[in-house]
RODO-2510 file (C-alpha; in nm, 4 decimals, decimal comma):
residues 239
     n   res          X          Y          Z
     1     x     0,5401    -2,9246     0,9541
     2     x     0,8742    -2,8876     0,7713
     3     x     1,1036    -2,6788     0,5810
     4     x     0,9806    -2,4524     0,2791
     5     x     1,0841    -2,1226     0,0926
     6     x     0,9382    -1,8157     0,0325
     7     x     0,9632    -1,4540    -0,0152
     8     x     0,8002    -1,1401     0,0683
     9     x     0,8492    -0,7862     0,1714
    10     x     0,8728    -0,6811     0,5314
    11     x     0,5900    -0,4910     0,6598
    12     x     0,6328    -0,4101     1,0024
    13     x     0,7781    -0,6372     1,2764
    14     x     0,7401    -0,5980     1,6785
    15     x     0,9164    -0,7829     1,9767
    16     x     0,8227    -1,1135     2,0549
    17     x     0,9949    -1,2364     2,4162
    18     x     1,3321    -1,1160     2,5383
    19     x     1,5238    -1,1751     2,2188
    20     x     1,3020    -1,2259     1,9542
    21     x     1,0441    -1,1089     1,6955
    22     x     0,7688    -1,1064     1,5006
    23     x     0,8380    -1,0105     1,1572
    24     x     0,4802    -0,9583     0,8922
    25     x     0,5782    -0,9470     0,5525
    26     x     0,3682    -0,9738     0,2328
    27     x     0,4211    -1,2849     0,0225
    28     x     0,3225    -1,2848    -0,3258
    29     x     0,2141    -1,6752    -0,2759
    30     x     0,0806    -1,7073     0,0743
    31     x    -0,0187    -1,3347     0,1554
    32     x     0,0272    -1,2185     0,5058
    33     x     0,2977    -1,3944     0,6478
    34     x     0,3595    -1,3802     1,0396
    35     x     0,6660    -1,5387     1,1503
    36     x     0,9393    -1,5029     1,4006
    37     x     1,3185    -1,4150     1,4250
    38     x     1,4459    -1,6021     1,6766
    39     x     1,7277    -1,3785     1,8559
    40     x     1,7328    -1,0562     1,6153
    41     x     1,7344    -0,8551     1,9146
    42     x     2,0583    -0,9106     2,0390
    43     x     2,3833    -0,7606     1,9547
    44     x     2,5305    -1,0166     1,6769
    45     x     2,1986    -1,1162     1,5663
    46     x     2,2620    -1,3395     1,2406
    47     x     1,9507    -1,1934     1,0248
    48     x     2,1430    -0,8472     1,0880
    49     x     1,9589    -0,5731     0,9114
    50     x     1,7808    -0,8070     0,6626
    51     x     1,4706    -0,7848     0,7721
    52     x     1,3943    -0,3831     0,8010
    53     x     1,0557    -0,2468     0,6637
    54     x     1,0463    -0,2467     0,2886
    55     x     1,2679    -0,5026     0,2482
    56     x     1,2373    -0,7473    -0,0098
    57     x     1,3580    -1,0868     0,0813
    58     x     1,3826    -1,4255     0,0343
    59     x     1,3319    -1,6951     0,3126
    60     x     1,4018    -2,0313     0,4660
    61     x     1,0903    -2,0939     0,6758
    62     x     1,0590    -2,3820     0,9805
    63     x     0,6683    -2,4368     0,8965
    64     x     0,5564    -2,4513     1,3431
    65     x     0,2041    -2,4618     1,4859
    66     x     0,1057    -2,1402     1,5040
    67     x     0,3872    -1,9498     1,3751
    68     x     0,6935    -1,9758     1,1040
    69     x     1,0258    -1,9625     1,2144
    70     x     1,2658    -1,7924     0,9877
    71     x     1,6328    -1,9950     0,9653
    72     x     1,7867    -1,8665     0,6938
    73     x     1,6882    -1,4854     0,4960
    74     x     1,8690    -1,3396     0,2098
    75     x     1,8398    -1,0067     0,0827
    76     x     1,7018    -0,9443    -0,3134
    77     x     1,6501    -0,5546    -0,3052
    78     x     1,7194    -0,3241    -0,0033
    79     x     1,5694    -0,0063    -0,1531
    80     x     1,8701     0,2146     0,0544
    81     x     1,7697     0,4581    -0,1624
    82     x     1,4221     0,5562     0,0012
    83     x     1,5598     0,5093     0,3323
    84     x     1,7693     0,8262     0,3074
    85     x     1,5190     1,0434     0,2585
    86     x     1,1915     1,1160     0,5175
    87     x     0,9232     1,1868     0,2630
    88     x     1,0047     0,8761     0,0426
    89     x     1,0046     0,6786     0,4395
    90     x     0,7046     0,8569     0,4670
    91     x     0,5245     0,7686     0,1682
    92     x     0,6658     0,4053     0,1840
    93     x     0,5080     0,3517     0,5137
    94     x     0,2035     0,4813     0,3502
    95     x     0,2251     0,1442     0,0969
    96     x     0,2921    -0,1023     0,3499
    97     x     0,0529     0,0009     0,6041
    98     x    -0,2257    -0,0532     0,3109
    99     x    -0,0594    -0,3519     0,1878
   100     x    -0,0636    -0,4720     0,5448
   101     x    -0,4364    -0,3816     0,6443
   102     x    -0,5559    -0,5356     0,2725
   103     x    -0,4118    -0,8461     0,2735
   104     x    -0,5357    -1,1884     0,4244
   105     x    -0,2763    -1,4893     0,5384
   106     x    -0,2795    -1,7908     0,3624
   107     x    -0,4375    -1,5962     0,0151
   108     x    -0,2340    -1,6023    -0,3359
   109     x    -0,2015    -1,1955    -0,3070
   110     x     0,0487    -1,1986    -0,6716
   111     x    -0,1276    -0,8278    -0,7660
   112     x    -0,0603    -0,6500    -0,4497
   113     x     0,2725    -0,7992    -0,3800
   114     x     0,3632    -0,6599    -0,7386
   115     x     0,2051    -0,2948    -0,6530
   116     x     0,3807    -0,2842    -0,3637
   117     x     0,6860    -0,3722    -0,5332
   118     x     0,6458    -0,1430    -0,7778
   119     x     0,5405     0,1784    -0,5307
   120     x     0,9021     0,0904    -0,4046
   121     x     1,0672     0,0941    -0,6957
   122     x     0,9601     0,3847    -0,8031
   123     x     1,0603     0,5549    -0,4453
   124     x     1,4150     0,3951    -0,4877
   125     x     1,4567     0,5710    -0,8225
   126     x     1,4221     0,9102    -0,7450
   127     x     1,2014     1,1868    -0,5107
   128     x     0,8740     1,0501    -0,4029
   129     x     0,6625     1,2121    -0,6928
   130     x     0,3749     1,4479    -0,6045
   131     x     0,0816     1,1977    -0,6291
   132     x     0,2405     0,8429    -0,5659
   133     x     0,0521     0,8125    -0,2574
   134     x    -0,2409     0,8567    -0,4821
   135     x    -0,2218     0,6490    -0,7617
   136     x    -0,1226     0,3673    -0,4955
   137     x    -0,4013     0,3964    -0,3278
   138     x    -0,6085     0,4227    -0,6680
   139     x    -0,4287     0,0975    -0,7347
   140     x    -0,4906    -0,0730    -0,4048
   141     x    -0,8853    -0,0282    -0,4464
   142     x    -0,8565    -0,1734    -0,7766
   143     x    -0,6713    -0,4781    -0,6476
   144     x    -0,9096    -0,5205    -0,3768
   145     x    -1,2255    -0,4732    -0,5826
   146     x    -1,3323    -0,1715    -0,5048
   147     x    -1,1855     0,0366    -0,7818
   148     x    -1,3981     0,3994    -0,7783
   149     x    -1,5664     0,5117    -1,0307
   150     x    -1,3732     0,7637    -1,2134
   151     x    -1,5460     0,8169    -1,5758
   152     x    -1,9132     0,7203    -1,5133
   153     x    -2,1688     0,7720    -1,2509
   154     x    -2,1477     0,4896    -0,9987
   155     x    -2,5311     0,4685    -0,9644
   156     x    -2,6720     0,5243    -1,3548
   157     x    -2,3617     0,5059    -1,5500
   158     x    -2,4137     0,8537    -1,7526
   159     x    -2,0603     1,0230    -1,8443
   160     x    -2,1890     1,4213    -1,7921
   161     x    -2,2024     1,5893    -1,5269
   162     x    -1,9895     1,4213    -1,2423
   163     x    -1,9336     1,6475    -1,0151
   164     x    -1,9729     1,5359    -0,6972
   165     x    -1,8033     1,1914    -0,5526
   166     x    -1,9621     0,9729    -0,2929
   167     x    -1,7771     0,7346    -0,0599
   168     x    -2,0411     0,5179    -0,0396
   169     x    -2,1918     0,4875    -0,3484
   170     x    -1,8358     0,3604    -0,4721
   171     x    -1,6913     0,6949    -0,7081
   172     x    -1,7946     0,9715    -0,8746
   173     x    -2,1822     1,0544    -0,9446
   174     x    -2,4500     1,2702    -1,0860
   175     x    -2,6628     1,4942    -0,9582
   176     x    -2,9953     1,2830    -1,0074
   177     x    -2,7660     0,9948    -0,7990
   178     x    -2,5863     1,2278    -0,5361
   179     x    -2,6479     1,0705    -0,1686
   180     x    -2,6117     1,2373     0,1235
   181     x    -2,2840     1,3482     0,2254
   182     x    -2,1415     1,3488    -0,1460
   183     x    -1,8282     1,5179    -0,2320
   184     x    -1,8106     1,8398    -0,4271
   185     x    -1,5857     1,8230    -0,6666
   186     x    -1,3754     2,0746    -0,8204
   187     x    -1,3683     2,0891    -1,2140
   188     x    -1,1254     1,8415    -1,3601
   189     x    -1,0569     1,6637    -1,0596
   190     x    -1,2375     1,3487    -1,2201
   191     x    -0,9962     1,3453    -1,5375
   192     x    -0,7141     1,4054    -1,2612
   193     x    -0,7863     1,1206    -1,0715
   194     x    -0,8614     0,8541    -1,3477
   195     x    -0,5203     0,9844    -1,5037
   196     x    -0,3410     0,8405    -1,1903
   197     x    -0,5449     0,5358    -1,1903
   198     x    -0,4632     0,4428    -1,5218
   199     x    -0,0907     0,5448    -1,5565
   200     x     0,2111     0,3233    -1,4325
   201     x     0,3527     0,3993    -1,0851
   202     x     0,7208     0,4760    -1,2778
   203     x     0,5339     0,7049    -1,5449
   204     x     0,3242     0,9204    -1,3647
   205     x     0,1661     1,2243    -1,5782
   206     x     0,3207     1,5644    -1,4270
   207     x     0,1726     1,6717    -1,1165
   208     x    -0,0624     1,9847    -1,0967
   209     x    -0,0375     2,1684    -0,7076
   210     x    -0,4594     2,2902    -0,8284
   211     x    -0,5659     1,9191    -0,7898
   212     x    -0,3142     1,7015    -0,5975
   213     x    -0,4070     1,7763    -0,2465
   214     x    -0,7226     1,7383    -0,3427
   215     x    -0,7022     1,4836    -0,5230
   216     x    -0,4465     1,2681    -0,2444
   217     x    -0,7564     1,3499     0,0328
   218     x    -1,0660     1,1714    -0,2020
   219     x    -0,8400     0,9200    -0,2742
   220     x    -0,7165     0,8668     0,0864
   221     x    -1,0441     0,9028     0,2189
   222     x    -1,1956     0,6118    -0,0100
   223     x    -0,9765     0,3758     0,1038
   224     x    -1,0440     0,4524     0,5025
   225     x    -1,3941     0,4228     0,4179
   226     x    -1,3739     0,0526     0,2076
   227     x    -1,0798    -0,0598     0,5312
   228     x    -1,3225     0,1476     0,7795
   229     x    -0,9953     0,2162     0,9764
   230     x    -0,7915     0,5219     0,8913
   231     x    -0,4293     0,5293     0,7850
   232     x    -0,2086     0,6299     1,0179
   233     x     0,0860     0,6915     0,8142
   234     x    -0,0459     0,9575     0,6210
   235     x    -0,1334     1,2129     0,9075
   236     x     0,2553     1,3268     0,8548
   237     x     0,1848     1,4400     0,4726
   238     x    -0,1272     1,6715     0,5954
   239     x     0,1507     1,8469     0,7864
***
């Protein structure tokens, strides 16, 4: 036990006693980090607003038995920006509830730490972009290893006819490979979705209303299936 630094971004936090709480962030050296904020709760709390959701910070941590105590926090980017408006709060959430369900304590997690960085960034800077969510998520599966096949079939590896998209088979396949319960896919989709894998969360190609939806509901529905737990967060943009 003793004193060490750190930093992460806040995930989600919840009460912990009469004064206190638990505050999760994601660490891009120790991955899930639970620790707890001794007397945030009251009035003239000294961590004020420092540690909000999608905060990035950096930390003085007590190292204790079970869990960290945080003495000292300092703020390196806020993102006010995104908090002003819901559907960037929306699709923020989004990130961090992934980010939060992916992620293991106690495991280097540099790459998703970065994406999640980035997915903020890019929500700071402007309107939440059409497919964001999306290419996150894309993203997220690749960090995780379970990237989707988007340009071959995921059981034989041919490159014509992908037309249909199968959860469990891992991406897009074939017809001579289709399993039951494969998605139909509508033409282009494929080359829609690989586009959003492939381009940088600040640079995303412009959006097309034909194929996002569809596009935000394979990719969404991938990632419940590899977490087998659904994401919350995202039950506002189906509204």
């Amino acid at each position: 036990m003793g004193i060490r630094h750190d930093q992460g971004i806040v995930l989600r936090s919840y009460p912990f006693g009469e004064a206190d709480k638990v505050v999760v962030l994601l660490s891009p050296n120790h991955g899930k980090l639970r620790t707890v904020a001794k007397g945030i709760r009251k009035t003239k709390s000294r961590f004020g607003g420092r540690l909000e959701p999608f905060s990035h910070v950096d930390l003085v941590l007590y190292e204790g038995r079970n869990l960290d105590t945080i003495t000292q926090v300092a703020m390196i980017e806020a993102f006010h920006q995104l908090r002003s408006d819901l559907d960037r709060v929306v699709a923020a959430g989004t990130m961090v509830e992934v980010a939060d369900a992916v992620a293991q304590e106690n495991e280097s997690s540099v790459r998703l730490f970065l994406l999640l960085q980035r997915g903020l960034r890019a929500l700071e800077t402007g309107p939440a972009h059409p497919d964001l969510v999306t290419a996150y998520l894309l993203k997220a599966a690749e960090t995780i290893g379970v990237a989707p096949a988007l340009d071959q079939c995921a059981g034989c590896g041919r490159s014509d006819g992908l037309n249909r998209f199968s959860f469990g088979a891992g991406g897009v396949v074939c017809d001579q490979c289709r399993t039951p319960g494969a998605y139909s896919l509508r033409a282009g989709l494929t080359g829609y979705l690989a586009a959003l894998a492939g381009a940088d969360l600040a640079e995303l190609p412009g959006a097309d209303d034909k194929f996002s939806g569809e596009a935000r509901g394979v990719a969404r529905r991938f990632v419940e299936y590899h977490l087998e737990r659904q994401i919350q967060s995202m039950a506002v943009l189906d509204v």
